[in-house]
N, C-alpha and C positions, 0 to 999 in steps of 0.2 A: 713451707713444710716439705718434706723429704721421708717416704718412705720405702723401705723394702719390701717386695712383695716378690718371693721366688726369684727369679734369675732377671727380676725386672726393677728400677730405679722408678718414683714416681715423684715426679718435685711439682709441689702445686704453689702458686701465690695467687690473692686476690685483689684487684683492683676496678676500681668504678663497677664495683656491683657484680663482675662477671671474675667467674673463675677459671685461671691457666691451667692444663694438666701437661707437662712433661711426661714422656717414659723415653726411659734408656736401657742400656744394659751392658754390663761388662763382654757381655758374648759377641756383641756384632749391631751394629746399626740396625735400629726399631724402623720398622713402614707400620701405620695405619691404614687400617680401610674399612668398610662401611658394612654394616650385618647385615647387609645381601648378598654379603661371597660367600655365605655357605659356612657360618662357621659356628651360628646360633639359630634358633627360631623367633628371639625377641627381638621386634622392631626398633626398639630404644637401645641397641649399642654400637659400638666400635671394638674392631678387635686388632691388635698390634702383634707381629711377625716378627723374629730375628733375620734379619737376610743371610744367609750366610753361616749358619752356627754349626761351630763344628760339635758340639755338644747342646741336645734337645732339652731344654727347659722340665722340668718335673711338673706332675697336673696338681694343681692345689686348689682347694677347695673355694666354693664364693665364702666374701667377707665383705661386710660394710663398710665404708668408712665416712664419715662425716666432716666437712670444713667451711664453717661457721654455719649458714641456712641451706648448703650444698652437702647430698648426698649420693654415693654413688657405690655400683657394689662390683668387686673385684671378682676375677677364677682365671685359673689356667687351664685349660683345655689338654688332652691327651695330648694333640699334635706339639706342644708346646705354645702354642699362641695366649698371649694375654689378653682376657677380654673384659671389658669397663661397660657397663650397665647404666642407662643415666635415667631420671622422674620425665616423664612425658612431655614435662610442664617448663623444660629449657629448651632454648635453641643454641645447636653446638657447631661450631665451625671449625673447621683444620688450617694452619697457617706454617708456613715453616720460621721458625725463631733459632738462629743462631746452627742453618741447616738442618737444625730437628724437627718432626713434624711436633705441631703442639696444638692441642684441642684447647677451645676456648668455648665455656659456658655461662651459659646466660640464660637467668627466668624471662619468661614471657611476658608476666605480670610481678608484681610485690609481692616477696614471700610473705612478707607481714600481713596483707592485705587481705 
């Protein structure tokens, strides 16, 4: 699945149980990094950076979004920064796929459970 969110690209797919998140952007190559830099006060996210933009992203509001037992809740920040909110109850890793960085989510336990 592929959405738009502000000046940011999000393409997510799911396999063996754990969810991919992509983000891109027309503006300039996306960095991730960990919400200890100062850019929220919740311990549960990551926030993603244009490198380079010569045009600052507009702030837009949080939003939800849902795919399939995975949800996760979207904002842009003043600074322009994209920031992803994730449930307590995953563990999420950063990898680079195809030079992109790409967040990889996964429950702890069965959501069903």
């Amino acid at each position: 699945m592929q959405i738009k969110f502000g000046a940011y690209d999000i393409i997510t797919h799911e396999l063996d149980n754990k969810l991919s998140v992509q983000i891109l952007s027309d503006l300039g190559e996306v960095t991730m990094h960990e919400s200890g830099d100062g850019q929220h006060d919740f311990p549960n996210g990551v926030g993603c950076k244009i490198l380079d933009a010569k045009v600052k992203p507009e702030a837009k509001g949080l939003k939800r979004y849902s795919f399939g037992d995975y949800t996760f809740i979207l904002g842009i920040n003043f600074a322009g920064d994209l920031l992803l909110f994730y449930s307590q109850k995953l563990y999420v890793s950063k990898k680079l796929i195809n030079g992109h960085d790409t967040l990889t989510l996964a429950f702890l336990t069965d959501p069903k459970a």
